[in-house]
C-alpha positions in Angstrom: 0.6 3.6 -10.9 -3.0 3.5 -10.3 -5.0 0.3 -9.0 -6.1 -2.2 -12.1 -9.9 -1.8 -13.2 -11.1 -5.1 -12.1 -13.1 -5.8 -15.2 -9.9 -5.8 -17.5 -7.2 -7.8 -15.1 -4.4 -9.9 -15.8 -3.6 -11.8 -13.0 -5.8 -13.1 -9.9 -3.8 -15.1 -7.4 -5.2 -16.5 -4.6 -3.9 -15.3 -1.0 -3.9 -16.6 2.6 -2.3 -14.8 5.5 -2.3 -15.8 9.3 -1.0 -13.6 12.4 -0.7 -14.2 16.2 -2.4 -11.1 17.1 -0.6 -9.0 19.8 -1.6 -5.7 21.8 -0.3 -3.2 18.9 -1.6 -2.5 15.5 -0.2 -4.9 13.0 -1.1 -5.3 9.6 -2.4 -8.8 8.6 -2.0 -7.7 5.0 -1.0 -4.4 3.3 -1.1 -3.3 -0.5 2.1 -1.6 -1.2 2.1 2.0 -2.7 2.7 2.0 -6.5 1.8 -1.8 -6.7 -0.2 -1.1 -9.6 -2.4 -3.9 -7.6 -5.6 -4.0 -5.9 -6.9 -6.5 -3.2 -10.0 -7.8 -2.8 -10.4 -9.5 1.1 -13.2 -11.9 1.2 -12.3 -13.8 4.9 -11.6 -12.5 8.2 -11.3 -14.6 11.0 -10.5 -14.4 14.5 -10.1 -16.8 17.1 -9.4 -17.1 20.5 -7.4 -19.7 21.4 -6.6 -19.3 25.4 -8.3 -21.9 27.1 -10.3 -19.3 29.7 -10.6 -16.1 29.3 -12.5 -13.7 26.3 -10.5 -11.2 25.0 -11.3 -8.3 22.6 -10.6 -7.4 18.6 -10.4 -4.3 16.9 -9.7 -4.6 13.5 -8.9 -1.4 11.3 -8.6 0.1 7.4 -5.0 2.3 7.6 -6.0 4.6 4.4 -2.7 6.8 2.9 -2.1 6.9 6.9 -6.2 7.7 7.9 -7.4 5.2 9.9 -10.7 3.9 9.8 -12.1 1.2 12.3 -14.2 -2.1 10.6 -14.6 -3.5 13.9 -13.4 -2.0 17.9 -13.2 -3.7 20.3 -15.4 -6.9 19.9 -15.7 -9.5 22.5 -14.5 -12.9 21.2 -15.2 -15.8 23.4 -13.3 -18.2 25.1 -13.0 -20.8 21.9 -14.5 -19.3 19.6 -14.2 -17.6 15.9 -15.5 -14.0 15.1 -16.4 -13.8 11.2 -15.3 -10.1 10.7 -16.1 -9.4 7.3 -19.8 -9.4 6.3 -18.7 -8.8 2.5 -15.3 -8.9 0.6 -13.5 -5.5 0.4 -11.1 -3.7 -1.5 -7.3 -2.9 -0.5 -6.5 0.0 -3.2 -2.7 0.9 -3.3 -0.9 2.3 0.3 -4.0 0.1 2.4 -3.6 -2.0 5.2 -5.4 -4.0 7.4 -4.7 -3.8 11.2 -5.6 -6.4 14.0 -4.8 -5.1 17.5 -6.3 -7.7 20.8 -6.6 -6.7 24.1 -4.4 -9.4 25.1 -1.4 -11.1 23.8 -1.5 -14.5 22.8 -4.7 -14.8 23.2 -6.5 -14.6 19.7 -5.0 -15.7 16.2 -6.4 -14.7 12.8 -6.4 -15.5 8.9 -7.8 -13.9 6.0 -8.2 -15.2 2.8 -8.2 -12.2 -0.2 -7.2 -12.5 -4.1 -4.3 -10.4 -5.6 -5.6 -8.3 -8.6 -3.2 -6.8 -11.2 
């Protein structure tokens, strides 16, 4: 099933999602294939929460498997929080968003996005 056309939806139910982000690519939140969904991301925030050191974020778009990068390898600060996403975005079905750090346990991240269907 194809994504929904956005002017003619159902449903839109409000999301949150929140990782620990480790050393490997993990999707912070994926849109199934054949959903018959689409999401729309408006928030994406990373913060570092070790009490000393900066660490990097590289947040990617996994595509039908193609991977695309939003953001590599961005310095976040020693207590701070990166706003990732300048605008919302859309998750069609078989799309993921990845968050890989270049340090475990050092950054932590949430995104707020709407379910469409």
């Amino acid at each position: 099933m194809a994504a929904p056309n956005v002017v003619n939806v159902a449903t839109i139910t409000a999301k949150s999602a929140v990782q620990a982000v480790g050393t490997a690519a993990t999707a912070i939140v994926s849109n199934a294939a054949s959903s018959g969904k689409v999401l729309k991301l408006n928030t994406l925030l990373i913060s570092n929460v070790d009490g000393s050191v900066s660490a990097d974020i590289t947040v990617d778009i996994s595509k039908d498997g193609t991977v695309r990068h939003i953001i590599k390898a961005a310095p976040v600060p020693v207590g701070s929080t990166l706003s990732v996403l300048p605008s919302a975005i859309y998750l069609e079905e078989n799309d993921s968003v990845r968050l890989t750090a270049s340090a475990a346990s050092d950054l932590e991240a949430i995104v707020s996005y709407e379910e469409i269907s």
